[in-house]
C-alpha positions as CSV (number, residue, x, y, z in Angstrom):
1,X,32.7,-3.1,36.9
2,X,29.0,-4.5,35.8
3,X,28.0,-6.4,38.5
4,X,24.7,-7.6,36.0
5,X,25.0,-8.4,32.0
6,X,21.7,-8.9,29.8
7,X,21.9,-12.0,28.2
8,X,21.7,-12.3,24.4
9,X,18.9,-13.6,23.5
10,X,18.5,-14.8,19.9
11,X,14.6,-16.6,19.1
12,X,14.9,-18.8,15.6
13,X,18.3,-19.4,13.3
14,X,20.3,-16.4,12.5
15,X,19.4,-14.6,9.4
16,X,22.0,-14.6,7.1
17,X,23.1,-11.0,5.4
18,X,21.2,-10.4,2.1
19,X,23.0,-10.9,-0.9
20,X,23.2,-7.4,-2.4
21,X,21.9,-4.2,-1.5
22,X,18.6,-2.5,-1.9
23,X,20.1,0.6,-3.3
24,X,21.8,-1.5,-6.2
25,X,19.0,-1.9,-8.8
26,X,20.0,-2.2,-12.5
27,X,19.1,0.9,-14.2
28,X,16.0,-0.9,-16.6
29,X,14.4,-0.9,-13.8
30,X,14.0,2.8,-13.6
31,X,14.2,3.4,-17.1
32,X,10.5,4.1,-17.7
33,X,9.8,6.6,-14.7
34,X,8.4,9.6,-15.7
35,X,9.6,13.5,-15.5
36,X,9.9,14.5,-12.0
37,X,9.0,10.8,-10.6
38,X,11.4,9.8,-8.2
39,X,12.7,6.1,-6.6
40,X,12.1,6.3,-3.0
41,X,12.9,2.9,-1.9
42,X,13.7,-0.1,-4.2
43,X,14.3,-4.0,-2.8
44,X,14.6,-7.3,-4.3
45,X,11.9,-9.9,-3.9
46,X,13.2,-13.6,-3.2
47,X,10.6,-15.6,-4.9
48,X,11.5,-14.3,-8.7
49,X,14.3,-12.0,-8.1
50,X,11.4,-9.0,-9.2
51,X,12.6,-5.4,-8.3
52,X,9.6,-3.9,-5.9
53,X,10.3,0.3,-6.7
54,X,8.4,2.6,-4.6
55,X,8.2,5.9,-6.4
56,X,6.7,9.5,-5.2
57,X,4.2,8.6,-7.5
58,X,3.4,4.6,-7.9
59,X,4.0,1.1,-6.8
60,X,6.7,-1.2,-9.9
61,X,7.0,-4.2,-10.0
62,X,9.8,-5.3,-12.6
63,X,11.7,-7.9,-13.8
64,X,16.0,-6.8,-13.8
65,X,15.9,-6.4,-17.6
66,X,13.1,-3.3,-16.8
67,X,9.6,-5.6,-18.0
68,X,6.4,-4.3,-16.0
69,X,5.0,-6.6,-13.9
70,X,3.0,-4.3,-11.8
71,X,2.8,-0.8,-12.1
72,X,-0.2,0.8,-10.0
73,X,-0.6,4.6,-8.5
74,X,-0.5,4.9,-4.8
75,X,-4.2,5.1,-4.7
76,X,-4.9,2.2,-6.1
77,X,-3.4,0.8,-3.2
78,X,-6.3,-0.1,-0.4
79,X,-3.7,-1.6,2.2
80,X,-1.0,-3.2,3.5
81,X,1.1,-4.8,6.3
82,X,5.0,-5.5,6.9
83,X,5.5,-8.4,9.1
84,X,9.0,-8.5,10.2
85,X,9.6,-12.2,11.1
86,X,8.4,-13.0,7.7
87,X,10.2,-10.9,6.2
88,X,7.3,-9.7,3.8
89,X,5.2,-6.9,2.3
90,X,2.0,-8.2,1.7
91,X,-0.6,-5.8,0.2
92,X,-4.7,-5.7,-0.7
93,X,-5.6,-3.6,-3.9
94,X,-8.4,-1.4,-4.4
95,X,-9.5,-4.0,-7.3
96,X,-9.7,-6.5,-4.5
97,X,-6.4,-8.5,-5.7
98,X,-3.8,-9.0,-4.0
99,X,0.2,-9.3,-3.6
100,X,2.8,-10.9,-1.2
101,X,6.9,-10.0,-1.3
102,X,9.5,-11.8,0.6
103,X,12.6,-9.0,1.2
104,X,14.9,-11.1,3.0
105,X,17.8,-13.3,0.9
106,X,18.0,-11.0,-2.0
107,X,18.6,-7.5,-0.5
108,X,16.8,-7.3,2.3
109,X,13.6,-4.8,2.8
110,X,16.0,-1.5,3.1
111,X,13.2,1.8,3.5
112,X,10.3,-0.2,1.4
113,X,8.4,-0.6,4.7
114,X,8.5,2.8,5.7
115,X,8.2,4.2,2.4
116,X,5.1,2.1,2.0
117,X,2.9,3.3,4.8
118,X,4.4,6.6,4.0
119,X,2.7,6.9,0.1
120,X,0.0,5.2,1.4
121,X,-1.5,7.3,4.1
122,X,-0.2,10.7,1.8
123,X,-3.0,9.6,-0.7
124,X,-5.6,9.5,2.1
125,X,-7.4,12.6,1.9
126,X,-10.2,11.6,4.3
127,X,-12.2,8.6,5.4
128,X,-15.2,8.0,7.1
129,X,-16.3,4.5,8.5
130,X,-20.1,3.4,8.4
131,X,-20.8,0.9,10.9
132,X,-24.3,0.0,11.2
133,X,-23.4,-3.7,13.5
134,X,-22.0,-6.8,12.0
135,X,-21.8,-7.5,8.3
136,X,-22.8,-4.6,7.7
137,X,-20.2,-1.4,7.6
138,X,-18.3,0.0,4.8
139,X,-16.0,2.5,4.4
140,X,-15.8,5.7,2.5
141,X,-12.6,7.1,0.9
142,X,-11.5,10.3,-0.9
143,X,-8.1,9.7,-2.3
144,X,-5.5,11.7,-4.2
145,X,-3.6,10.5,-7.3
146,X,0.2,11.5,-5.9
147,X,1.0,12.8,-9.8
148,X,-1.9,14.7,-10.6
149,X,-3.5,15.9,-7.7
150,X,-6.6,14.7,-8.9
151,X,-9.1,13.5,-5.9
152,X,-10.9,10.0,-6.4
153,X,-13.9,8.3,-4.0
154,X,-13.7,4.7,-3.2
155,X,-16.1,3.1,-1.5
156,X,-15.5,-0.3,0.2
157,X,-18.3,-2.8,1.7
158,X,-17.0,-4.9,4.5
159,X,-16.7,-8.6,5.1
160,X,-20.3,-9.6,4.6
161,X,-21.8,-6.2,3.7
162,X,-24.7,-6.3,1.0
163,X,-25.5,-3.5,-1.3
164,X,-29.1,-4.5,-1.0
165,X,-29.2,-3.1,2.5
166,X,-31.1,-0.1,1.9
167,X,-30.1,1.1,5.5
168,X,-26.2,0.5,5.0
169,X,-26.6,2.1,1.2
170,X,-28.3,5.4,3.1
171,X,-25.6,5.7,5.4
172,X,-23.0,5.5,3.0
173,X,-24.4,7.9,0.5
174,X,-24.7,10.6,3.5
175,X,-20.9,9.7,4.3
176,X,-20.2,10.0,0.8
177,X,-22.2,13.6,0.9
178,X,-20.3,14.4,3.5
179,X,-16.7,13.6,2.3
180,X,-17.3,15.4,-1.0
181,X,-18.8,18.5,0.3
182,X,-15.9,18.9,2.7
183,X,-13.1,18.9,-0.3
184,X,-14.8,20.4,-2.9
185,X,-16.0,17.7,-5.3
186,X,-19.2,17.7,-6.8
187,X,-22.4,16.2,-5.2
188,X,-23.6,13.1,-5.5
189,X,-26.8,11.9,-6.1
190,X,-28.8,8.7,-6.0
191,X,-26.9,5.4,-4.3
192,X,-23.6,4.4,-3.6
């Protein structure tokens, strides 16, 4: 006999089931992958009713009759965050754009959260931070494209960085040095 029972405790309305299941995309939305590209993890945003398709390769966004409206490699993808009381996948391009998905009513999230971080971190090759005191670190990157194995450098100032500091600049040309030299890509000259 329990003597002691842990209440349930519920914080907010329920959430109701989603309406369909992640698993259940039309097949448009797939239509266009390429040879030996494969879905990973698929959901259904609630705003437009947009198919989010994570792929071993890129990141799709498509309307259910198969239209592109975002189709970027995993690279391209600088970072993101899955808040679970919101319900959404928000994400910050290399390009500096931006993106925000609700996975709740439609389908739900299913594995896009963990399939995220998971393509994500695979196209990290290395980084190296450059912090020289406030506003003024950056970050340097060598990343993979997932499909041809090709390795890419992105650099990335931080929140009130200046490429006129000729100190900051230094620092991240001798990380950028650094990072090359240690996968085999070719030197770099000159500034960042």
């Amino acid at each position: 006999m329990r003597l002691w029972r842990r209440p349930t405790r519920v914080v907010g309305p329920p959430v109701p089931p989603p309406e369909g299941k992640p698993d259940a995309y039309p097949s448009a939305v797939v239509a266009e992958l390429e040879r030996d590209e494969k879905v990973l993890a698929t959901a259904r945003e609630d705003e437009h009713g947009h198919w989010l398709v994570l792929t071993t390769w890129r990141l799709l966004e498509r309307t259910p009759g198969g239209e592109a409206v975002l189709d970027l490699p995993w690279l391209s993808v600088d970072t993101g965050a899955w808040d679970p009381d919101a319900w959404a996948l928000s994400v910050i391009f290399v390009d500096e754009g931006s993106r925000r998905w609700v996975l709740q009513r439609r389908t739900g999230p299913g594995q896009v959260p963990q399939v995220f971080r998971d393509r994500t971190t695979a196209s990290v090759v290395l980084m190296r931070q450059v912090d020289l005191g406030p506003r003024r670190t950056a970050r340097v990157t060598i990343r993979k494209d997932l499909r041809t194995r090709e390795l890419h450098e992105q650099v990335f100032l931080g929140r009130g960085a200046r490429r006129e500091d000729r100190d900051l600049m230094s620092a991240v040309l001798i990380a950028r040095q650094e990072l090359r030299g240690q996968v085999g890509m070719d030197p770099v000259d000159g500034v960042a």
